[in-house]
C-alpha positions as CSV (number, residue, x, y, z in Angstrom):
1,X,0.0,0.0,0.0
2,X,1.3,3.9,-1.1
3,X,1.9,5.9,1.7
4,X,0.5,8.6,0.4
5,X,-2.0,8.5,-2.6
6,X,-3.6,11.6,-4.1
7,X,-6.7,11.1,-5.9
8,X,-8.7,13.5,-7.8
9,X,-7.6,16.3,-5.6
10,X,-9.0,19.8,-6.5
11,X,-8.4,23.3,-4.4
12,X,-10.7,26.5,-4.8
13,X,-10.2,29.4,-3.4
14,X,-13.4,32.3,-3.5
15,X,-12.6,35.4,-4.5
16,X,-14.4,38.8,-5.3
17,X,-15.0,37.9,-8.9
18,X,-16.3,34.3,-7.9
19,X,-14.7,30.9,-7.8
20,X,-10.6,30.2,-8.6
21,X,-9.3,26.9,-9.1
22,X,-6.2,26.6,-8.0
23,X,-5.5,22.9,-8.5
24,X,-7.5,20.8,-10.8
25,X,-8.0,16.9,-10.4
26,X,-4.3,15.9,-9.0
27,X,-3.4,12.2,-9.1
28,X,-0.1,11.3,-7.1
29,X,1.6,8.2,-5.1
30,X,4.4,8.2,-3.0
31,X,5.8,5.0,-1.0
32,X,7.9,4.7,2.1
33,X,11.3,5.8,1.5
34,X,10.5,7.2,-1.7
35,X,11.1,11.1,-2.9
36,X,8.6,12.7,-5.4
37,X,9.8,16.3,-6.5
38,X,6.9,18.7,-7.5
39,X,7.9,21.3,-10.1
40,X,6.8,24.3,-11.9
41,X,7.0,28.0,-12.2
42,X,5.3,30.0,-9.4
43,X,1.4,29.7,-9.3
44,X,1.1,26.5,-10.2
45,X,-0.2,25.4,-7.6
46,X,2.9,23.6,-5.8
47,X,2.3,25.2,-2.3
48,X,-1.0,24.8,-2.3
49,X,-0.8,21.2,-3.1
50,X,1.2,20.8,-0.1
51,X,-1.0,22.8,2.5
52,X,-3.7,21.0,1.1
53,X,-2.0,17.6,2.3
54,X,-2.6,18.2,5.9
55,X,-5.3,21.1,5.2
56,X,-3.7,23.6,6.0
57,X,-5.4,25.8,3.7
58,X,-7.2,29.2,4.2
59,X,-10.6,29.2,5.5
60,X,-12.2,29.9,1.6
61,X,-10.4,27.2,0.2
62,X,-13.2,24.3,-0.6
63,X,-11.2,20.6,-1.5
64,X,-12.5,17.4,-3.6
65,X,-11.4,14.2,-4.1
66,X,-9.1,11.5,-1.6
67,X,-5.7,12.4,0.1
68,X,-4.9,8.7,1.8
69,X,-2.4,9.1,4.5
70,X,-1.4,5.1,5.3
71,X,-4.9,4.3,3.6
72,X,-6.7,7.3,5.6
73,X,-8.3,10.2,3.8
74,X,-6.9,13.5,5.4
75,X,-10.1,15.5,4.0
76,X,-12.4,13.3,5.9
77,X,-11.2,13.7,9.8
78,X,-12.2,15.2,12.4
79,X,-10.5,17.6,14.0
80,X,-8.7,15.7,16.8
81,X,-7.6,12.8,14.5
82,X,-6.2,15.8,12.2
83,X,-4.2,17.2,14.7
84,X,-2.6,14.1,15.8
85,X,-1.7,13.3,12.2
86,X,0.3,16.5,11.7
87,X,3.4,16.6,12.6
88,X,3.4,12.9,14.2
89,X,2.3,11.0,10.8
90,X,3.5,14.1,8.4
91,X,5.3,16.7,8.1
92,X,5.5,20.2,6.8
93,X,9.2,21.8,5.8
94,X,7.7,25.8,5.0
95,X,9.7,27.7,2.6
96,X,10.9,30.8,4.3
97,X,12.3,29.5,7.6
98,X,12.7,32.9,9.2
99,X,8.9,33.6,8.8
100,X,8.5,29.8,10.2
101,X,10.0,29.9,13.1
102,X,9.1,32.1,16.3
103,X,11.4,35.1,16.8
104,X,10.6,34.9,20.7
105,X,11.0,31.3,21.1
106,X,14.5,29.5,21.7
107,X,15.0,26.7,19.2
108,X,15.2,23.8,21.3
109,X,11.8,24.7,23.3
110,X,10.6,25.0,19.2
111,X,11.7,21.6,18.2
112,X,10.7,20.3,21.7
113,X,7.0,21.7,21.2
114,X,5.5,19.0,18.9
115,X,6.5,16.4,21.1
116,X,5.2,17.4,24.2
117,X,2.2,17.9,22.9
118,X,1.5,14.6,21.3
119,X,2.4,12.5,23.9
120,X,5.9,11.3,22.8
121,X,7.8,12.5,25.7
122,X,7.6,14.4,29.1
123,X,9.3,18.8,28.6
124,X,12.7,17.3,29.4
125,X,12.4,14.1,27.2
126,X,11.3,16.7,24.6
127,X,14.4,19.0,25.2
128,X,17.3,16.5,24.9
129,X,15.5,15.1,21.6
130,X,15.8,18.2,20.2
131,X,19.4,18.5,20.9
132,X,20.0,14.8,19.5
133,X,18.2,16.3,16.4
134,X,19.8,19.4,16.0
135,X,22.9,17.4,15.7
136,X,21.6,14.9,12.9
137,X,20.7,17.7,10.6
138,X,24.4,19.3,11.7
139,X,23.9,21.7,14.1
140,X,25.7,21.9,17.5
141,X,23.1,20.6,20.3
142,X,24.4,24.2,22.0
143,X,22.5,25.7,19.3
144,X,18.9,24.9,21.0
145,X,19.1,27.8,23.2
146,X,19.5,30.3,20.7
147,X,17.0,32.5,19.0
148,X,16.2,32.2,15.1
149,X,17.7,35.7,14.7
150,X,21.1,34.4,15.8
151,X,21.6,31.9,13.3
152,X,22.3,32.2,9.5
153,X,19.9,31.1,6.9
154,X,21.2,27.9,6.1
155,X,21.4,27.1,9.8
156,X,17.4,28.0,10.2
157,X,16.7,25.6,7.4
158,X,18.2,22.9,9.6
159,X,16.1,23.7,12.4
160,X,13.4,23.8,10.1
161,X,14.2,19.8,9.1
162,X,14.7,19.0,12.6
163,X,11.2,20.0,13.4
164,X,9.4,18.3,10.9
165,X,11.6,15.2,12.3
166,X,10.9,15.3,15.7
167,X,8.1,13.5,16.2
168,X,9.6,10.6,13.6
169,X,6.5,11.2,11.0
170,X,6.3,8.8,7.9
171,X,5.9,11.5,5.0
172,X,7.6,15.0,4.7
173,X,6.8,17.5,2.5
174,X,9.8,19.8,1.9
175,X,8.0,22.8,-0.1
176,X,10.8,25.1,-1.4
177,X,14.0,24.0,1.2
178,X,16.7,25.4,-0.3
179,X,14.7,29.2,-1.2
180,X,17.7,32.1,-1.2
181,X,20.4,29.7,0.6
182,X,24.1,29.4,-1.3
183,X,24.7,26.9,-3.7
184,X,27.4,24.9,-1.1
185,X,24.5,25.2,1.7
186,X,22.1,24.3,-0.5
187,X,24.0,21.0,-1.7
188,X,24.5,20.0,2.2
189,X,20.7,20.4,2.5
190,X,19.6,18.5,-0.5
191,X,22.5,15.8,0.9
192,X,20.7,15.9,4.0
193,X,17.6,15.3,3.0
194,X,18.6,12.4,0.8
195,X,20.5,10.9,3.8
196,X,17.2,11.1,6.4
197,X,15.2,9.2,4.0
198,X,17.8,6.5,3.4
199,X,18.3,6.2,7.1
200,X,14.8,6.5,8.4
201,X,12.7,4.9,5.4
202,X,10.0,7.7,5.3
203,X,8.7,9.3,2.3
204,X,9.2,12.7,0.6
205,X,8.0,15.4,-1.4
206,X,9.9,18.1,-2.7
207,X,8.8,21.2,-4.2
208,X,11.1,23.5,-6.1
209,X,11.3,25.4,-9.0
210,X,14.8,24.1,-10.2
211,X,14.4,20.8,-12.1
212,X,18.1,19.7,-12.1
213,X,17.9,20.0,-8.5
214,X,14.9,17.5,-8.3
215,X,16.3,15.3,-10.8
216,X,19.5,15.0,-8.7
217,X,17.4,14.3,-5.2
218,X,14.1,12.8,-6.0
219,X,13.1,9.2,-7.5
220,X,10.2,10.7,-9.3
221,X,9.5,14.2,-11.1
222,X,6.0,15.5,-11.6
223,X,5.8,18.6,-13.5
224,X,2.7,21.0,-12.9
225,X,1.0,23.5,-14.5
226,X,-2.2,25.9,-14.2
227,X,-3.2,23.1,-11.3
228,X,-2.3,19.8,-13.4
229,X,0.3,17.5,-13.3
230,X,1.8,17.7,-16.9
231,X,4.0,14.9,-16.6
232,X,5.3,12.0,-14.3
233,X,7.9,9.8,-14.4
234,X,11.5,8.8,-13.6
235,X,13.1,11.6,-12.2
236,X,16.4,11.6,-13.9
237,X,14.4,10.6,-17.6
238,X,11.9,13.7,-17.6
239,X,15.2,15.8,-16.7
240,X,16.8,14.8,-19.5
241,X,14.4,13.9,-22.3
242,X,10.8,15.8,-21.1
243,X,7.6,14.3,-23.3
244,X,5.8,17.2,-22.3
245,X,7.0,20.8,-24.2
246,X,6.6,22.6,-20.5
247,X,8.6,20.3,-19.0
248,X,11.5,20.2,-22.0
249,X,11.0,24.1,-21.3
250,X,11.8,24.1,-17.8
251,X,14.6,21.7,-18.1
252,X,16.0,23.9,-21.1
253,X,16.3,27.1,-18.3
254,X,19.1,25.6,-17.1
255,X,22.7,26.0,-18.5
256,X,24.6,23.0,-19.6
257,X,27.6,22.5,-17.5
258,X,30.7,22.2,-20.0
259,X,28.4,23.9,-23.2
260,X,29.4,27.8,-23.3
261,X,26.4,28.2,-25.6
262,X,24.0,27.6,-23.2
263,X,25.6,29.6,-20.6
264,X,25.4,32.5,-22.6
265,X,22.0,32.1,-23.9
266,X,19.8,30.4,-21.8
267,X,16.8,29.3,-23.1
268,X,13.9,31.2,-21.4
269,X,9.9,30.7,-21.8
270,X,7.9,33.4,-23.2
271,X,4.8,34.3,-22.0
272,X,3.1,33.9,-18.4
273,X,1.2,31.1,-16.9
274,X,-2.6,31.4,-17.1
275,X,-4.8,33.4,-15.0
276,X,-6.8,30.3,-13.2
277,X,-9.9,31.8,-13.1
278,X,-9.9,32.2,-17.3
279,X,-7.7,29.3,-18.6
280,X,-7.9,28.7,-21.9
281,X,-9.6,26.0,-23.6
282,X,-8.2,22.6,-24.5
283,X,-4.1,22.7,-23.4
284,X,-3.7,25.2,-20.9
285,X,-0.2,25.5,-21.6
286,X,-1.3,26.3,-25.7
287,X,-1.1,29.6,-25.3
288,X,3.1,29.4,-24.8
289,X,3.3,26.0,-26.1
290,X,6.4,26.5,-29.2
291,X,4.9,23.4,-30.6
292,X,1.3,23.9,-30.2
293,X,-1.1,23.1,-33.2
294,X,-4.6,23.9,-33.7
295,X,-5.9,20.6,-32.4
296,X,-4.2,21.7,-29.2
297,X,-7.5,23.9,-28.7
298,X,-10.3,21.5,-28.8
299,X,-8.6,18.9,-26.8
300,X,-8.1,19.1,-23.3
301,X,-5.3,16.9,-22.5
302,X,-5.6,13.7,-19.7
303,X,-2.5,12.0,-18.5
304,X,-1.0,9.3,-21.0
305,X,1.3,6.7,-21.3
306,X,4.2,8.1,-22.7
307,X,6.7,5.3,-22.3
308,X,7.5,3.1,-19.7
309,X,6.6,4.1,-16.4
310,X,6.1,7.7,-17.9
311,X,2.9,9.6,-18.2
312,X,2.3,13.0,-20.1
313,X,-0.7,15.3,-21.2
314,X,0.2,16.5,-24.4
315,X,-1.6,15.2,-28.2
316,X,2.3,14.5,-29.2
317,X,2.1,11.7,-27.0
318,X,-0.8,10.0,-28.9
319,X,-0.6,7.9,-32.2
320,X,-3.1,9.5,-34.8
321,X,-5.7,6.8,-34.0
322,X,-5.8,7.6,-30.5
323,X,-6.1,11.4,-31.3
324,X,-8.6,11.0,-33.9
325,X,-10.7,9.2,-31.4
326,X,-10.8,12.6,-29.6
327,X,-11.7,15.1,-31.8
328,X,-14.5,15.5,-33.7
329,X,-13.3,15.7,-37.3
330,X,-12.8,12.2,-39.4
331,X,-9.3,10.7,-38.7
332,X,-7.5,12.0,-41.5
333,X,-8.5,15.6,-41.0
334,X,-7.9,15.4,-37.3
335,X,-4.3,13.6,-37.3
336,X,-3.5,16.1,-39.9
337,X,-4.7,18.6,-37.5
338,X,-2.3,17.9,-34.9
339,X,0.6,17.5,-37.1
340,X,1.0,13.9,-37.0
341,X,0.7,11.6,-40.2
342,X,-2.6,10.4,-40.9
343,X,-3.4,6.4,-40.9
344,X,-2.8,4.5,-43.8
């Protein structure tokens, strides 16, 4: 059994001008000791994705669909089961770890918090765990009496890890973990990371915009856009040979290490992601799409097989028979419509 399966997941927010979808029928699975990095640009719909995990959401957010924690659906509990879910069975790591932590609080009582409060351990069991965790993500255990403003950025992202640890949850969700930190301290985070899940056997999910980062950390890749997953598979394959054009377009933004071409021109996406609340019809991603064809516009795209163990939502994935089976013009006309030959 997944330890975490996402089915049919959809997040609305309200606002003045009425109802904004912010993600749209997410499927997902993640096993123990697994990584899945989420990417895209930003409003997506990454961080609301991982709110929505333990509901953390605003108060005028409405959610759909199945979020199975260890077989149990996080949008169905009560309130009390809820609360002893988070933190004890998963995990939040919050992008921005200055704005996460509490200014007037010392960092051990911080880290101690969540284990007092479910149970695990009495205020001084609590304060020499967080002093054995401050030292597996790297920090001295003298560090737990400081204040978050006496530590660098790097160092508060540590803390941040070493809460979401301390009350030994199965899943994690790191959203944004290396934001604004140096590339060396960001390499000792993502090594970090890597190592907890190898030693510990829980799950993760990693949200970033940088794909080669994923690619390098996580087993998986999903790539999302205008509230979809785009594409899914390997990690280390969609890095290096995307099915989807977003995700080849995302993958291109990066400079090739060795290739002074790139460096110097680095392939950037025109355009802006859609508004959410007036997407366009059929592809969303059409509209900036350097491949798109008119076909793209009367098709709204589902998740298909794109190879082994790969999924994609883009007509370039399908052979003209399966295309032709979508749209409502005969099967020449419509695989000559999406710029595929037609069947012989």
């Amino acid at each position: 059994m997944s330890l975490l399966e996402v089915r049919g997941l959809t997040v609305t927010y309200q606002a003045a001008h009425g109802a904004v979808p912010a993600v749209r029928g997410v499927d997902l699975r993640l096993g123990p000791g697994q990584t899945l990095g989420l990417a895209g640009e930003s409003g997506c719909g990454k961080s609301t994705m991982a709110l929505a995990l333990l509901r953390l959401l605003p108060r005028g957010a409405s959610l759909s669909g199945e979020i199975l924690l260890d077989g149990e659906d996080v949008l169905t509990m009560r309130w009390g089961r809820l609360r002893a879910v988070r933190w004890a069975g998963a995990s939040i790591v919050f992008q921005g770890a200055m704005h996460s932590l509490n200014a007037l609080h010392r960092i051990g009582a911080q880290i101690a918090e969540p284990i007092v409060l479910h149970g695990l351990g009495s205020p001084r069991e609590a304060a020499l765990r967080a002093r054995t965790l401050l030292e597996q993500v790297g920090l001295p255990a003298a560090r737990a009496d400081a204040f978050p403003h006496e530590l660098s950025g790097g160092q508060r992202q540590r803390v941040m890890i070493a809460m979401a640890l301390a009350c030994e949850p199965q899943l994690i969700v790191a959203d944004e973990p290396t934001t604004a930190l140096d590339v060396m301290i960001q390499a000792q985070i993502l090594r970090l990371l890597k190592q907890l899940v190898a030693e510990h056997g829980i799950g993760m999910m990693m949200i970033s915009h940088d794909l080669a980062v994923l690619a390098d950390t996580c087993d998986r890749l999903a790539v999302m856009y205008a509230g979809r997953i785009v594409e899914d598979g390997p990690a280390e394959e969609v890095f290096r040979s995307a099915r989807h054009p977003y995700g080849r377009a995302l993958a291109a933004a990066f400079p090739t290490i060795g290739d002074a071409s790139s460096r110097r021109n680095p392939r950037g996406l025109a355009g802006d992601p859609p508004d959410p609340a007036d997407l366009p019809s059929g592809c969303s991603f059409r509209p900036r799409c350097p491949v798109s064809v008119d076909a793209c516009a009367r098709v709204d795209p589902a998740l298909w097989p794109a190879g082994p163990d790969r999924t994609a939502a883009c007509i370039k994935v399908l052979d003209p028979a399966e295309l032709d089976a979508l749209l409502p013009e005969s099967a020449p006309g419509a695989a000559a419509a999406a710029g595929r030959p037609a069947p012989e």
